[in-house]
C-alpha positions as CSV (number, residue, x, y, z in Angstrom):
1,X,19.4,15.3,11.7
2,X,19.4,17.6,9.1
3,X,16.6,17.9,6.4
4,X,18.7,18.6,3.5
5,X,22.0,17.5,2.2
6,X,22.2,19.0,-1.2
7,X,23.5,15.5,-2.5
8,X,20.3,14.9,-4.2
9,X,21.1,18.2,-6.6
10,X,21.6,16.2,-9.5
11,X,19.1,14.1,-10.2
12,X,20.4,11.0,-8.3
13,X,19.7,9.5,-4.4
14,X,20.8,6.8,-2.6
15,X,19.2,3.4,-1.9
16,X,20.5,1.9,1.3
17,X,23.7,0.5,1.5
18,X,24.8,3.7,-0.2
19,X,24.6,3.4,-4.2
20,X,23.4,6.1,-5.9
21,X,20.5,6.0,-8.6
22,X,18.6,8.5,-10.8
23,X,15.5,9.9,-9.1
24,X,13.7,8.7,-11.9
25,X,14.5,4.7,-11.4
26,X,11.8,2.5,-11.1
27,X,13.2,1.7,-7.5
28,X,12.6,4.7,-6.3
29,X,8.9,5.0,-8.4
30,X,7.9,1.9,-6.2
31,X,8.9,3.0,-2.5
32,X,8.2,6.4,-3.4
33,X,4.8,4.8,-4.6
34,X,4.6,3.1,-1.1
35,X,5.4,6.1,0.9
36,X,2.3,8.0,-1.0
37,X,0.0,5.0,0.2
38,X,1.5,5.7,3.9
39,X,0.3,8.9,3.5
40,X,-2.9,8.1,2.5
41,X,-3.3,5.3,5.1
42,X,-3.0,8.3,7.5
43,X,-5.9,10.5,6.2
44,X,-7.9,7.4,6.3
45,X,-7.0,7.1,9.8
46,X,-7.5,10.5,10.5
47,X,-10.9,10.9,9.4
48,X,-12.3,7.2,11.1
49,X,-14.1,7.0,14.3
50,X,-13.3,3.5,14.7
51,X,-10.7,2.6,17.1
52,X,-10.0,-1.2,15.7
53,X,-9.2,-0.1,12.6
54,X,-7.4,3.0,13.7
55,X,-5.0,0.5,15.6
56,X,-4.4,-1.9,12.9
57,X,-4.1,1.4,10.4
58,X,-1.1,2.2,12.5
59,X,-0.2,-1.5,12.2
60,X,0.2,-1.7,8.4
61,X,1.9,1.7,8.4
62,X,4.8,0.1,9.9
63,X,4.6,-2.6,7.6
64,X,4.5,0.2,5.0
65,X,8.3,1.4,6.0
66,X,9.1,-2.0,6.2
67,X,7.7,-2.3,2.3
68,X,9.8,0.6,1.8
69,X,12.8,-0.1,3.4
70,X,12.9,-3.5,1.1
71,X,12.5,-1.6,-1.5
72,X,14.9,1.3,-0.9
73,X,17.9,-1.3,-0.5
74,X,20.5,-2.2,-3.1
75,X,19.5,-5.7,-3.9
76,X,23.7,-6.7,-4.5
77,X,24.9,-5.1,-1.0
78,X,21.4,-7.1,0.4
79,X,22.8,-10.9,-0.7
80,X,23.3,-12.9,1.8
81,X,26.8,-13.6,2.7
82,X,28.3,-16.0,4.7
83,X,24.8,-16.9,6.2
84,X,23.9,-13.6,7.1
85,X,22.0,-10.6,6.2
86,X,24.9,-7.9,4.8
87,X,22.2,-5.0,5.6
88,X,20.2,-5.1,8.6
89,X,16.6,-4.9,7.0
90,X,13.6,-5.8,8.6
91,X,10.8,-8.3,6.2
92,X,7.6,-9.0,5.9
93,X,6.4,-12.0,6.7
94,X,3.5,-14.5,6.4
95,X,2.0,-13.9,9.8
96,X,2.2,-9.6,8.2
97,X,-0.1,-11.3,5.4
98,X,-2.8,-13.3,7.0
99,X,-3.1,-10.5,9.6
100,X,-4.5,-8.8,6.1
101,X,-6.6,-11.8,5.5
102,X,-8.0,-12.3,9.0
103,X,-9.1,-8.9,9.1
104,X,-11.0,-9.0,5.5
105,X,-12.8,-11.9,6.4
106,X,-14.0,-10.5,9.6
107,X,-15.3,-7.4,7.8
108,X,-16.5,-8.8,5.4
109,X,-19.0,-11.7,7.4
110,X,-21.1,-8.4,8.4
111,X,-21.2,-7.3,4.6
112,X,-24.4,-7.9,2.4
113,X,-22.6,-9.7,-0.7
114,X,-21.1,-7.7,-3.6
115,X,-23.5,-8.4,-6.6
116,X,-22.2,-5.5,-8.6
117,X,-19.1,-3.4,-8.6
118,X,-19.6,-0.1,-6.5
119,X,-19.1,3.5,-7.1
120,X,-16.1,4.8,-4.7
121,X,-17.7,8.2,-2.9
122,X,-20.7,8.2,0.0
123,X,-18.5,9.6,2.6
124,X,-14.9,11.7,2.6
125,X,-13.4,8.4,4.7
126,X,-14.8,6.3,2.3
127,X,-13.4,7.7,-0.9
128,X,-10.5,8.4,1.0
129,X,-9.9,4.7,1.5
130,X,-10.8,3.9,-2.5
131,X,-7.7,6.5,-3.0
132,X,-5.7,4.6,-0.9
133,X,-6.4,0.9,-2.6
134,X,-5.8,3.0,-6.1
135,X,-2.6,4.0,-5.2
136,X,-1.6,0.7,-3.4
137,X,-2.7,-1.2,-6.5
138,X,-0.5,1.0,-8.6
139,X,2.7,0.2,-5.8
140,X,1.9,-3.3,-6.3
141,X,2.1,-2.6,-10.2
142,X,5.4,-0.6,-9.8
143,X,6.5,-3.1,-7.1
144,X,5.8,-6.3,-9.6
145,X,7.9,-4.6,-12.0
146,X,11.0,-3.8,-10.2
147,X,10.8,-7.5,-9.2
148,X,10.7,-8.8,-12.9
149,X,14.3,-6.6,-13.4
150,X,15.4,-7.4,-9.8
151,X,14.6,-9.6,-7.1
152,X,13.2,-9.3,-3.8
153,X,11.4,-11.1,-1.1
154,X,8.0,-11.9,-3.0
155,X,6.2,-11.1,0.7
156,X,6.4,-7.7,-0.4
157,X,4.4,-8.5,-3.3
158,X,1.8,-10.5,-2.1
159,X,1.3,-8.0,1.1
160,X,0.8,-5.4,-1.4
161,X,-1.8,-7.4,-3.5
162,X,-3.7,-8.1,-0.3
163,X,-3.4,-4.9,1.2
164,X,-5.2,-3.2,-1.8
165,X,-8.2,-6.2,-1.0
166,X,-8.5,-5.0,2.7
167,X,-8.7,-1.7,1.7
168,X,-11.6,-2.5,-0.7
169,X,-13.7,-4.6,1.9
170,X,-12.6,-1.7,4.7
171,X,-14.3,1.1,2.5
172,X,-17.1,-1.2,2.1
173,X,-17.4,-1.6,5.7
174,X,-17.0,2.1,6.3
175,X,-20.0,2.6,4.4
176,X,-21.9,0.6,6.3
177,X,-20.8,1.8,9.7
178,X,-21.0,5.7,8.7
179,X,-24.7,5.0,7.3
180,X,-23.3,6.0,3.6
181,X,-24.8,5.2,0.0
182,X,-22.8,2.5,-1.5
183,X,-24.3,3.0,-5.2
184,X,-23.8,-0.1,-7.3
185,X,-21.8,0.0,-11.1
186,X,-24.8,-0.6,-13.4
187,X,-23.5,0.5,-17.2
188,X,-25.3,2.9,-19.3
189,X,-27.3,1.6,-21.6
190,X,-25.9,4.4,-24.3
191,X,-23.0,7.2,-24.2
192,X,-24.8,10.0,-24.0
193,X,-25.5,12.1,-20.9
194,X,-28.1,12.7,-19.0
């Protein structure tokens, strides 16, 4: 396969299915968006001693392509037709979802409860995972918008909007396993420094 093809020169790529787009379309902002949360997902990984969360990591990074691959198809060459599929493109699904859910309430029963908001930092995994649910919050934003102009399965959505929550409760969790400072959100009483 060969890396380039010179037929993104102008400005444009192609979704699947073939039609072409400018670069700078919202579609592309989203998966694009989605493929730089994948990325993260795997410095998070790469930097955790934990095994179980290491395995699902790898779990919700092929949901990620999946997320992608949604979003990277041509919604009129998607339509069903005659019954079927016209494009061959995997989904997410509900069971993809509560696998999110299952995991963040398991973490978070061995969590003290969140009285305050908390500081992202304490550890480099740590803040590495508050990058990550910072740029999957801002996937879900671009996401949620490409929906309102065109429609796709509303899974994608939904896992995005929990996926951001799991990776909240996981860097809480982190923090607790690696020992680090979570440091609670208490405002200044004025603006000036200190």
């Amino acid at each position: 396969m060969k890396i380039y093809t010179k037929t993104g020169d102008k400005g444009t790529t192609a979704l699947f299915g073939g039609t072409r787009v400018p670069k700078s379309h919202i579609r592309i902002d989203a998966y694009g968006t989605v493929d730089e949360l994948n990325s993260h997902l795997g410095l998070v990984k790469d930097t955790c001693q934990n095994a179980e969360v290491t395995k699902f990591m790898n779990h919700i990074q092929d949901r990620l392509f999946t997320v992608g691959a949604i979003l990277a198809t041509d919604p009129e060459k998607a339509r069903m037709k005659n019954g079927k599929d016209r494009l061959d493109i995997p989904r997410i699904s509900q069971e993809n979802i509560s696998a999110l859910e299952v995991n963040i309430d398991a973490m978070n029963e061995n969590l003290p409860p969140m009285t305050h908001f908390v500081l992202p930092g304490g550890h480099p995994t740590v803040s590495y995972c508050h990058i990550a649910r910072c740029v999957c919050r801002r996937a879900e934003r671009l996401a949620t918008a490409l929906y309102n102009l065109e429609k796709f399965d509303q899974e994608v959505l939904q896992y995005l909007n929990r996926l951001s929550d799991y990776l909240f409760v996981l860097a809480r969790k982190l923090s607790k396993d690696l020992n680090a400072e979570e440091v609670k959100w208490i405002p200044e009483k004025n603006n000036s420094a200190t």
